[in-house]
DSSP file (Angstrom, degrees, kcal/mol; ACC not computed):
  #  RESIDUE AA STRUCTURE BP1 BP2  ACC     N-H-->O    O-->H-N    N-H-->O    O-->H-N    TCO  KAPPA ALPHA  PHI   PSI    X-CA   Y-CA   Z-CA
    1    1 A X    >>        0   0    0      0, 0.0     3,-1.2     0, 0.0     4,-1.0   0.000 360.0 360.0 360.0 -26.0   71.9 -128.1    2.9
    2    2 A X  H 3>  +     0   0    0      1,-0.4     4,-3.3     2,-0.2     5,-0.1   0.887 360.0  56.8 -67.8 -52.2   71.8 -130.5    5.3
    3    3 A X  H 34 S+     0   0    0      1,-0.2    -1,-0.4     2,-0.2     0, 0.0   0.111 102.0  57.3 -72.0  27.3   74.8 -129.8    6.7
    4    4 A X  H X4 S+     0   0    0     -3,-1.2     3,-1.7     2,-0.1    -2,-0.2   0.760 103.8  53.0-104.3 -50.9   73.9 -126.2    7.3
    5    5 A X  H >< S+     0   0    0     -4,-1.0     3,-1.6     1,-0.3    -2,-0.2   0.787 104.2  50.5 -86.0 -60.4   71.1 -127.0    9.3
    6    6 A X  T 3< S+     0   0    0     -4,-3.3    -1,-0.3     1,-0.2     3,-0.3   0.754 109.1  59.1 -68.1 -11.1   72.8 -129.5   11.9
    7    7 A X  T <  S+     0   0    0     -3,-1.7    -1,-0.2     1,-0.2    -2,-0.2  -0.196  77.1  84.9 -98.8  19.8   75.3 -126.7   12.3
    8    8 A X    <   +     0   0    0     -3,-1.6     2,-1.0     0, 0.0    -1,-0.2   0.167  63.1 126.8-118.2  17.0   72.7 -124.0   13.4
    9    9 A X        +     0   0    0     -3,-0.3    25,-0.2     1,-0.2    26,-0.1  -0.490  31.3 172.7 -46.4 100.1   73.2 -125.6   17.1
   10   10 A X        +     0   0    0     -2,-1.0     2,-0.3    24,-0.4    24,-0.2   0.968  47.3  76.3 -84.3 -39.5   74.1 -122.7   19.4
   11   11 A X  E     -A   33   0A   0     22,-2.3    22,-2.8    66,-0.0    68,-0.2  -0.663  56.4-172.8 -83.9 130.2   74.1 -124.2   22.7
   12   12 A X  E     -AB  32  78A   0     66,-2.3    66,-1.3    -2,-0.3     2,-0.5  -0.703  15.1-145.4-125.7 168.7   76.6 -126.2   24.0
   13   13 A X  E     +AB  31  77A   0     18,-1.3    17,-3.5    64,-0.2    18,-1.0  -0.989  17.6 179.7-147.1 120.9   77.0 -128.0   27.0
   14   14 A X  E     -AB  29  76A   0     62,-1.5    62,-1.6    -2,-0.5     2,-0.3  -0.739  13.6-148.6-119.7 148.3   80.2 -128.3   28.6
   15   15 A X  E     - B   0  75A   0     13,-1.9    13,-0.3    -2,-0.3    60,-0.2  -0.755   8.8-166.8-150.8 122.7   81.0 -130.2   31.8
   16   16 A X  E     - B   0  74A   0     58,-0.7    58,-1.6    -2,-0.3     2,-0.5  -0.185  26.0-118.3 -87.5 150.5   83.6 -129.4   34.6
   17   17 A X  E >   - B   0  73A   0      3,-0.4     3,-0.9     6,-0.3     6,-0.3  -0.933  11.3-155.7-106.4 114.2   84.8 -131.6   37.3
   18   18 A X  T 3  S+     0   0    0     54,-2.0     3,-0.4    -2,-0.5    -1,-0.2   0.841  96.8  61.2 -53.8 -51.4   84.0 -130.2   41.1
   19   19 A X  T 3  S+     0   0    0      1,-0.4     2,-0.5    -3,-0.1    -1,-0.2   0.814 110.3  34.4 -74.5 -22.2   86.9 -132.4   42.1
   20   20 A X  S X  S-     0   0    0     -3,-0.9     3,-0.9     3,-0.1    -3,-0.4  -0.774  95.1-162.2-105.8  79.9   89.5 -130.6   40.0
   21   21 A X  T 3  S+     0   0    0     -2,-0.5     3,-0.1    -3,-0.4    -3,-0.1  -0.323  73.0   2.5 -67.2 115.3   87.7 -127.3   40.6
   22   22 A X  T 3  S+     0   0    0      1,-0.3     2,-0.6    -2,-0.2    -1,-0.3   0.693  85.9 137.1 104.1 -16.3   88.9 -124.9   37.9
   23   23 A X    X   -     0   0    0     -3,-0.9     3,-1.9    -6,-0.3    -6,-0.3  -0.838  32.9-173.1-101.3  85.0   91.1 -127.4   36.2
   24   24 A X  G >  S+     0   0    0     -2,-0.6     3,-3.3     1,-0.2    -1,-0.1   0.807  85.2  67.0 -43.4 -34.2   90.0 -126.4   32.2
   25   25 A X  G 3  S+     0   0    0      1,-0.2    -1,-0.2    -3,-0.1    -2,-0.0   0.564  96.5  52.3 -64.5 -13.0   92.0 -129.4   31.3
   26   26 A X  G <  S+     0   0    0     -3,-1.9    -1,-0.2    -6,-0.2     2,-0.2   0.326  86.4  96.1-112.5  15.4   89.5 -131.5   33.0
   27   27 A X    <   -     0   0    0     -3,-3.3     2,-0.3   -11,-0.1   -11,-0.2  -0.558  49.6-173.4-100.1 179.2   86.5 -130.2   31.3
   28   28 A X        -     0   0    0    -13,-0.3   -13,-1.9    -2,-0.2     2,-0.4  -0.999  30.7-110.7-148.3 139.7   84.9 -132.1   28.1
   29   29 A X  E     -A   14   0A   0     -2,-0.3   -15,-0.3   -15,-0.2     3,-0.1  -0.644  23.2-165.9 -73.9 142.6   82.0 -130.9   25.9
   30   30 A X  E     -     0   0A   0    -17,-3.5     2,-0.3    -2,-0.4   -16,-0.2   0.571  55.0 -53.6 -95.1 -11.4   79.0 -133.1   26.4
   31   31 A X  E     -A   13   0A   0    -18,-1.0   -18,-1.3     2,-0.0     2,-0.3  -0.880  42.9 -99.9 164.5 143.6   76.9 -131.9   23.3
   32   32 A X  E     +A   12   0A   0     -2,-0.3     2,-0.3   -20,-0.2   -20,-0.2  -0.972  36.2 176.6-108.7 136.7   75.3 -129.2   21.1
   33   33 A X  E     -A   11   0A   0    -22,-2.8   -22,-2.3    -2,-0.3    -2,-0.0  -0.983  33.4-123.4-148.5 151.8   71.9 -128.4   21.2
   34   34 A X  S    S+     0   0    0     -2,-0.3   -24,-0.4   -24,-0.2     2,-0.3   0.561  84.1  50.5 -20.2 -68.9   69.2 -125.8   19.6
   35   35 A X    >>  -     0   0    0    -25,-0.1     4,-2.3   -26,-0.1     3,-1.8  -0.992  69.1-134.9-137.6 158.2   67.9 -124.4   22.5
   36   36 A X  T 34 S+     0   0    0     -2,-0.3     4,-0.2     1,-0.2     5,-0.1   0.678 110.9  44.5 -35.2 -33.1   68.7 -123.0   25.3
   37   37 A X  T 3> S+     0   0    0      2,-0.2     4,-1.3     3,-0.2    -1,-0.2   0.637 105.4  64.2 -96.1 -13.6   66.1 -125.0   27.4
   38   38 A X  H <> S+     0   0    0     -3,-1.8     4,-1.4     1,-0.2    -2,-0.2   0.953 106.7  44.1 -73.3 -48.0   67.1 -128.2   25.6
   39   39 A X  H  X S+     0   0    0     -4,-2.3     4,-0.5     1,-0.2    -2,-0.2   0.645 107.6  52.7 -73.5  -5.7   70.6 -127.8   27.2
   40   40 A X  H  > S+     0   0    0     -4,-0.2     4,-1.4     3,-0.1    -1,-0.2   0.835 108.8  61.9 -99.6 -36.2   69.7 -126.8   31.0
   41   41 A X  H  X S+     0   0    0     -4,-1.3     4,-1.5     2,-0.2    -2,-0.2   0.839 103.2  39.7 -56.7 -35.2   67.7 -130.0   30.6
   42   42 A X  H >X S+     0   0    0     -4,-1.4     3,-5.9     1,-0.2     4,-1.1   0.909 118.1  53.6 -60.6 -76.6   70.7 -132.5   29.9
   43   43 A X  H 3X S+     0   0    0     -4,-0.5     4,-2.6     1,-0.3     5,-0.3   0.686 104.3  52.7 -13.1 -43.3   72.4 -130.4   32.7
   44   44 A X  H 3X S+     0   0    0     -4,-1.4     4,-2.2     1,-0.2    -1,-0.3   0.991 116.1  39.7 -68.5 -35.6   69.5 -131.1   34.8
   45   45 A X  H <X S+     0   0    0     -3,-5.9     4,-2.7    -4,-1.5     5,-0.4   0.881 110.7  57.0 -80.3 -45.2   70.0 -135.0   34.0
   46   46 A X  H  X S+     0   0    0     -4,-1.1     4,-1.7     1,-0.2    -1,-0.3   0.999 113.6  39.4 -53.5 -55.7   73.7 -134.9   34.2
   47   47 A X  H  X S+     0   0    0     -4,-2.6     4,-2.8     1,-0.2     5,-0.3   0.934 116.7  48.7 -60.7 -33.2   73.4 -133.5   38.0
   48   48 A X  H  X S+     0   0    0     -4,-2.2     4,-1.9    -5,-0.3    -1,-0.2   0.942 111.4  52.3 -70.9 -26.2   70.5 -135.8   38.9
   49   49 A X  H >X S+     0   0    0     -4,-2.7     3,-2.4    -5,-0.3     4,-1.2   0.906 113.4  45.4 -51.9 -88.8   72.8 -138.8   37.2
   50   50 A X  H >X S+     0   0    0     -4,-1.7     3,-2.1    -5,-0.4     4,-2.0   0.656 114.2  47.8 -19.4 -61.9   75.7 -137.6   39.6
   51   51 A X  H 3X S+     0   0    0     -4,-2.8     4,-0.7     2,-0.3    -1,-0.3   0.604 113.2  47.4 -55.6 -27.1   73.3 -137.2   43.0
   52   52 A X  H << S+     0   0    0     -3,-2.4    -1,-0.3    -4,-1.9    -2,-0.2   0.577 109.1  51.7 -93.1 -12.7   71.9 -140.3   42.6
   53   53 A X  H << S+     0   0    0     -3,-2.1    -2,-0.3    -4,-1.2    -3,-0.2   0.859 117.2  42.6 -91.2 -42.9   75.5 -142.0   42.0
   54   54 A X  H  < S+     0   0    0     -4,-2.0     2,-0.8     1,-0.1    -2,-0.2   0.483  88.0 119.0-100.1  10.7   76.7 -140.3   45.4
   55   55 A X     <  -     0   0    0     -4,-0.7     2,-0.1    -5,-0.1    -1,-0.1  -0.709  38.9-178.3 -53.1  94.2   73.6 -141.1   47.3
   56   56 A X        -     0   0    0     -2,-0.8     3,-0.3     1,-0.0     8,-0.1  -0.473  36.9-122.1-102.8 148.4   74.0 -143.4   50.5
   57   57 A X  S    S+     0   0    0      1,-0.2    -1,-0.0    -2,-0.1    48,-0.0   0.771 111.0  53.3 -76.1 -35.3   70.4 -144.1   52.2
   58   58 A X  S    S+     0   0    0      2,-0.0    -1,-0.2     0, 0.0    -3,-0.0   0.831  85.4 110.1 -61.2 -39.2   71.8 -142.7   55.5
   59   59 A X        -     0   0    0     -3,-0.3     2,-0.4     1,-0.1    -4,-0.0  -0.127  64.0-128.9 -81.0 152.4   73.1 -139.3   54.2
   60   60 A X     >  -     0   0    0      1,-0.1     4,-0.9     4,-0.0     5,-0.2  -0.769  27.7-106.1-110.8 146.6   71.5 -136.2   54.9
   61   61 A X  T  4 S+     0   0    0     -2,-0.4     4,-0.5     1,-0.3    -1,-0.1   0.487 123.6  50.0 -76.7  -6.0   70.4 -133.4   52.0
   62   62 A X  T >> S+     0   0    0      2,-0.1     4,-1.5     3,-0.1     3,-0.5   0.746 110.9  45.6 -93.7 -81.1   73.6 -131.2   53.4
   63   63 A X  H >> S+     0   0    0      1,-0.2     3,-1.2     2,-0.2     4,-1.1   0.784 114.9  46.0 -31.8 -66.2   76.1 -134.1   53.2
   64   64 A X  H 3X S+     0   0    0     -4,-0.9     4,-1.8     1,-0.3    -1,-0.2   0.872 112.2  54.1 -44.7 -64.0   74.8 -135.3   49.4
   65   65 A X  H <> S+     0   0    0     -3,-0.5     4,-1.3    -4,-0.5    -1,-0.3   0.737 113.0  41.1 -56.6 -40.2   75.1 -131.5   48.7
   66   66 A X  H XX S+     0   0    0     -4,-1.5     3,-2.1    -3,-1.2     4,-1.1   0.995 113.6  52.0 -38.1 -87.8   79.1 -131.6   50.1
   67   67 A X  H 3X S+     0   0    0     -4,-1.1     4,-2.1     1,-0.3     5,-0.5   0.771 114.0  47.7 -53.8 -31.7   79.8 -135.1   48.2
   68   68 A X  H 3X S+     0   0    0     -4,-1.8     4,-1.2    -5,-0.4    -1,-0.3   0.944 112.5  44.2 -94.1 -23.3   78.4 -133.3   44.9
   69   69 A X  H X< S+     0   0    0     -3,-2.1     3,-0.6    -4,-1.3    -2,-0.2   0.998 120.6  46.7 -56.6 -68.3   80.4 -130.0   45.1
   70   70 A X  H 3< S+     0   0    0     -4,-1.1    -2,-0.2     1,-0.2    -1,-0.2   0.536 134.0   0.1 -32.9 -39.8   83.3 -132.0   45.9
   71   71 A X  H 3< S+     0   0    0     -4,-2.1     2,-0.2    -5,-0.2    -1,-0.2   0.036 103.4 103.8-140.0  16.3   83.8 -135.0   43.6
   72   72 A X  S << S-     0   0    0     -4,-1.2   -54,-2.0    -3,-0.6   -25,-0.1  -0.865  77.4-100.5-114.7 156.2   80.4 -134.6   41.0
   73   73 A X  E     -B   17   0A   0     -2,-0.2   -56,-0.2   -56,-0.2     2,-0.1  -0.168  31.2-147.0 -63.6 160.4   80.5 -133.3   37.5
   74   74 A X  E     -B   16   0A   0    -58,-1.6   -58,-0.7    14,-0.1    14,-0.1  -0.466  18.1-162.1-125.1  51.7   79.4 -129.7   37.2
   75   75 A X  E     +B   15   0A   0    -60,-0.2    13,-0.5   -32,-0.1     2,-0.4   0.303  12.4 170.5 -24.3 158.3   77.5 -128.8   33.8
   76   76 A X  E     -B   14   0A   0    -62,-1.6   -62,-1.5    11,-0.1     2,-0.5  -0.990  25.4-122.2-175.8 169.9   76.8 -125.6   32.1
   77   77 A X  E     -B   13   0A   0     -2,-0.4     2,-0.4     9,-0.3   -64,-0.2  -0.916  23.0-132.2-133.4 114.4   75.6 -124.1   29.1
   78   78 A X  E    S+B   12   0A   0    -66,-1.3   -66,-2.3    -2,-0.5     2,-0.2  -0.934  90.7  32.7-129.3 151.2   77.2 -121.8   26.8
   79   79 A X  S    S-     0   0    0     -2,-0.4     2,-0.3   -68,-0.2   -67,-0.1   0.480  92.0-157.6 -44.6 158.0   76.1 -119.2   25.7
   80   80 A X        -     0   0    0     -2,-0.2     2,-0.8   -69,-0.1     5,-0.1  -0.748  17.6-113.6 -99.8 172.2   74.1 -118.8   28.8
   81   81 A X    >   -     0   0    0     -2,-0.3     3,-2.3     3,-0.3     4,-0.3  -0.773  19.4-138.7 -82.4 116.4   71.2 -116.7   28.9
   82   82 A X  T 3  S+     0   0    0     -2,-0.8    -1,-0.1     1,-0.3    -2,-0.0   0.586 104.4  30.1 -82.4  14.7   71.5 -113.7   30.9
   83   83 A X  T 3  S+     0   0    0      0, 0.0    -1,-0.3     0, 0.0    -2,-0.1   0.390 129.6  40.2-109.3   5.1   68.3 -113.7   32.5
   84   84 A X  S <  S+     0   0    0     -3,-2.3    -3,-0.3     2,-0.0    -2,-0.2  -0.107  75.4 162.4-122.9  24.7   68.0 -117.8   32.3
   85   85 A X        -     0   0    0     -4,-0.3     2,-0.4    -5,-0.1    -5,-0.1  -0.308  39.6-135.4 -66.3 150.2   72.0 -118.3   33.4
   86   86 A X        -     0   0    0     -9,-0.1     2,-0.4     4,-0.0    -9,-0.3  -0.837  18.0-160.8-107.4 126.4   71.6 -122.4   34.6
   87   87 A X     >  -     0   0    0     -2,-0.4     4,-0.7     1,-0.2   -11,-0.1  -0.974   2.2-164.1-127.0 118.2   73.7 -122.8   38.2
   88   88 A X  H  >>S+     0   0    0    -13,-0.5     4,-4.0    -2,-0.4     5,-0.5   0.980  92.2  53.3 -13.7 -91.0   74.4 -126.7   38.7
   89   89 A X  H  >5S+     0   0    0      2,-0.3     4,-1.4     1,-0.2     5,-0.2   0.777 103.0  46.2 -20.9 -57.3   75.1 -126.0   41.8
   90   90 A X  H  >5S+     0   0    0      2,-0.2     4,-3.4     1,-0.2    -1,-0.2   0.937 120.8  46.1 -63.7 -65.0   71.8 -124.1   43.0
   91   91 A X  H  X5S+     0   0    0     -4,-0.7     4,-1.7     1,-0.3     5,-0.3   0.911 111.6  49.1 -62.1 -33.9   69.6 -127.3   41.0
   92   92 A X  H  X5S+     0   0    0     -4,-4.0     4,-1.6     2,-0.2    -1,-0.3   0.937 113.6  50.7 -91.2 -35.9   71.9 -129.9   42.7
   93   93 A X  H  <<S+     0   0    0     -4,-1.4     4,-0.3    -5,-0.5    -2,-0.2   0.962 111.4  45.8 -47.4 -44.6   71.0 -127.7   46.2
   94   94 A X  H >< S+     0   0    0     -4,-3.4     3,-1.3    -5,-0.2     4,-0.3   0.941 115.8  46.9 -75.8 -42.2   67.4 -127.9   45.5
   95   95 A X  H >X S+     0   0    0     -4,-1.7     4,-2.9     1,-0.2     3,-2.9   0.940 101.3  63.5 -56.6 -56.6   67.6 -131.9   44.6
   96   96 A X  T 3< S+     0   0    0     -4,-1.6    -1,-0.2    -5,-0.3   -35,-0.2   0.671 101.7  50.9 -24.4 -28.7   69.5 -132.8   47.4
   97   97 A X  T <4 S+     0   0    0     -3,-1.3    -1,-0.2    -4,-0.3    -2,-0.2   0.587 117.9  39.0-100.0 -12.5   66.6 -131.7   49.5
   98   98 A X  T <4 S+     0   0    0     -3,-2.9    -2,-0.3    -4,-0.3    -3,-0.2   0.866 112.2  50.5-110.9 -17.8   64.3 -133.6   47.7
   99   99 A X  S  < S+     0   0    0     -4,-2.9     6,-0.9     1,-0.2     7,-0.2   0.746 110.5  54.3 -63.4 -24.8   66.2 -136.7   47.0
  100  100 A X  S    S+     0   0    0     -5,-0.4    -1,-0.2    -4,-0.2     3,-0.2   0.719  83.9 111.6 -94.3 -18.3   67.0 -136.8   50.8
  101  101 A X  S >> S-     0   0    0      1,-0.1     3,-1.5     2,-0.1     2,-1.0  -0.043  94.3 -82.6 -41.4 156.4   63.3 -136.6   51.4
  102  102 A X  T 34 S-     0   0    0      1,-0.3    -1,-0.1     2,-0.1    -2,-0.1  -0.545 111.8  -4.6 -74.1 121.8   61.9 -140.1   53.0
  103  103 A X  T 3> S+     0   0    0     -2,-1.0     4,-1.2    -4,-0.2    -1,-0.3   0.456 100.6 110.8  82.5  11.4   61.4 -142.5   49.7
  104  104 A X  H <> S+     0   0    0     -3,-1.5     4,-3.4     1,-0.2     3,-0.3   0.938  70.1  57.6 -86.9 -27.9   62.1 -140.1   47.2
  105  105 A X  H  X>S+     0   0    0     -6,-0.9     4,-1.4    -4,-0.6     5,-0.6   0.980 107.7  50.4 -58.2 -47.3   65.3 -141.6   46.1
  106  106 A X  H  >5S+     0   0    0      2,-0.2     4,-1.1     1,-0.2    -1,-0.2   0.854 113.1  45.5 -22.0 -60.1   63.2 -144.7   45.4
  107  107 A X  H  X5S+     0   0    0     -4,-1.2     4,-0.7    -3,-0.3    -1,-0.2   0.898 116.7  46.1 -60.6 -58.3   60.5 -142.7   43.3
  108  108 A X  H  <5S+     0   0    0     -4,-3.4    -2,-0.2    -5,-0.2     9,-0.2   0.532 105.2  53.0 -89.3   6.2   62.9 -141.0   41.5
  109  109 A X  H  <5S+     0   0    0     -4,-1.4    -1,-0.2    -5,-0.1    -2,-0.2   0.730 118.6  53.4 -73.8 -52.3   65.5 -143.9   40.5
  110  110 A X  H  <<S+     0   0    0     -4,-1.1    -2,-0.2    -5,-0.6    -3,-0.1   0.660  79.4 105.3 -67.1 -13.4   62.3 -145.1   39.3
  111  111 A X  S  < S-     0   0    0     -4,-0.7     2,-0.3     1,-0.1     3,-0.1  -0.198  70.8-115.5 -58.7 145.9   60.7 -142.7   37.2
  112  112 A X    >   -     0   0    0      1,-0.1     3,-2.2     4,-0.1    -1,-0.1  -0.745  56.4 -71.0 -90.2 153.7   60.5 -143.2   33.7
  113  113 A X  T 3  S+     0   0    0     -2,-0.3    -1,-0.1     1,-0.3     3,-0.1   0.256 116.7  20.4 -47.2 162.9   62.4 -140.4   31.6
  114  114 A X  T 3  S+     0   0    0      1,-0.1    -1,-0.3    -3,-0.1     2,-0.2   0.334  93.8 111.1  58.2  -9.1   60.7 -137.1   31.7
  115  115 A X  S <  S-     0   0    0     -3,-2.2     2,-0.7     1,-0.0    -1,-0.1  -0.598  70.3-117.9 -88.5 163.3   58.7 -137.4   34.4
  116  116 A X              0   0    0     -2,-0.2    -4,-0.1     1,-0.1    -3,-0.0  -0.805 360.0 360.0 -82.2 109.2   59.2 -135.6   37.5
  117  117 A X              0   0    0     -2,-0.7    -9,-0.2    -9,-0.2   -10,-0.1   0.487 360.0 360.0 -41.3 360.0   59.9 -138.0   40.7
């Protein structure tokens, strides 16, 4: 019974590599999860992990947004939802702007899990 129960995971969370764009061979599952909002949450963590790896104190909320299309992992969730579909891309666009803000990388290296920076 047990094992039925851990098997009712629908969502999965797959993750792609921008630098081999396209490249199936280079993607890996990261995980199964419940719900739908539990898996755009790793995603969020995976992208912030990535932005925070290719983040130079200098770089400006366009460049960071380059380095992560280019060389950062790319998450997703399937199924997706179709009104809820989860873009990497769009969320690393929107972080980028805030990570590049003055001190926020600081705040948000620092944050304890779950909180917002």
């Amino acid at each position: 019974m047990t094992e039925k129960l851990e098997s009712k995971s629908c969502f999965e969370v797959f993750v792609d590599d921008n630098f081999h764009y396209q490249d199936e061979s280079e993607r890996y599952k990261y995980g199964e999860y419940e719900t739908y909002e539990a898996a755009v949450e790793v995603c969020k963590q995976i992208v912030d992990g990535e932005l925070f790896h290719l983040y130079q104190s200098s770089m400006s909320a366009t460049d960071l947004y380059y380095s992560y299309t280019s060389f950062g992992e790319d998450p997703f969730v399937r199924p997706s939802q179709p009104k809820e579909r989860f873009s990497a891309w769009n969320y690393a666009r929107q972080r980028c702007d805030e990570i590049c803000a003055s001190g926020s990388i600081a705040r948000a290296k620092n944050a304890p899990e779950g909180e917002d920076a």
